[in-house]
C-alpha positions as CSV (number, residue, x, y, z in Angstrom):
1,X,-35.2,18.1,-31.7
2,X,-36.0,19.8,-28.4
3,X,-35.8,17.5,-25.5
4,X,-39.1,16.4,-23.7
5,X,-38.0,15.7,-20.4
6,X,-38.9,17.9,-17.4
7,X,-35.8,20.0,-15.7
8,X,-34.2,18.6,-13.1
9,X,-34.3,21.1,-10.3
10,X,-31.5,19.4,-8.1
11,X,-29.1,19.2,-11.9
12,X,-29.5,23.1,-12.2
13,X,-28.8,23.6,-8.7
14,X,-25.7,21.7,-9.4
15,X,-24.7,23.8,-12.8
16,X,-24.9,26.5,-10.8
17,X,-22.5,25.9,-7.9
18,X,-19.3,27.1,-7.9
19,X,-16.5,24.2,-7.4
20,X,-15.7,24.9,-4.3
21,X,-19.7,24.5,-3.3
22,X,-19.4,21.2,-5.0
23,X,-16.4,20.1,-3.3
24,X,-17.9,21.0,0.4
25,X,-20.8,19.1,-1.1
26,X,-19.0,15.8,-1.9
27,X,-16.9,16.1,1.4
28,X,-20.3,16.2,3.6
29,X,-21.1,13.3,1.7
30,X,-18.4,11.2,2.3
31,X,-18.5,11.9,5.8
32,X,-21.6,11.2,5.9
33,X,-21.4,8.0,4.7
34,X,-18.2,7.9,6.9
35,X,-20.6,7.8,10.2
36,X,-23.3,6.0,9.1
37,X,-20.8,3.2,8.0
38,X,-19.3,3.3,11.5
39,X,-22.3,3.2,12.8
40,X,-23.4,0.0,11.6
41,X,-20.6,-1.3,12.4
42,X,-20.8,-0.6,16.1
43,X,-24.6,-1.6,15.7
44,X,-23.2,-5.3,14.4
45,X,-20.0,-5.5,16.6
46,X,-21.0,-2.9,19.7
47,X,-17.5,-4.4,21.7
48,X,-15.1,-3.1,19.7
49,X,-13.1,-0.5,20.5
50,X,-13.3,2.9,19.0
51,X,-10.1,2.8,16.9
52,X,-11.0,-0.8,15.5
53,X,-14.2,0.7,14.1
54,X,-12.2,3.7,12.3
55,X,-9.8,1.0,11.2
56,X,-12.7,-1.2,9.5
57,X,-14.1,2.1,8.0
58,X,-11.4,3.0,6.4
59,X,-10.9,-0.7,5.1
60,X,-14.4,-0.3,3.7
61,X,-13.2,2.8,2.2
62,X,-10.2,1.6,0.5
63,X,-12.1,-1.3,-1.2
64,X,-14.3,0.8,-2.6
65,X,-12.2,3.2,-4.1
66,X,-9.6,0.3,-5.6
C-alpha cells in the first residue's frame, strides 16, 4: 500500500548528503548547543569565571551522554 504522507523535504535533504556533510552537520550542532548552554549559564551565574562555565558545560555534557 503506497504511503500517504507528504515528503519530507528536510529527510531527503538528509538521504542525500554524503557522511561527511552529516557529520559537519551534527558537529555544528553540538556546538551549537555547546554555546547556547554556556550561555545560559553565564546568564544565571554571570560571576563565574570563564573556565568554570566550560567546566559545568562539559558536566552537562557528560550526563547527557551517560
Amino acid at each position: 500500500m503506497p504511503s500517504t504522507a507528504a515528503p519530507d523535504p528536510h529527510t531527503d535533504a538528509l538521504k542525500r548528503m554524503t557522511p561527511d556533510a552529516k557529520m559537519a552537520v551534527a558537529n555544528a550542532l553540538r556546538e551549537t548547543a555547546w554555546e547556547l548552554t554556556a550561555a545560559g549559564i553565564r546568564l544565571r551565574e554571570p560571576g563565574l569565571e570563564e573556565e568554570e562555565v566550560q567546566k559545568r558545560v562539559r558536566d552537562i555534557f557528560l550526563r547527557v551522554v551517560s
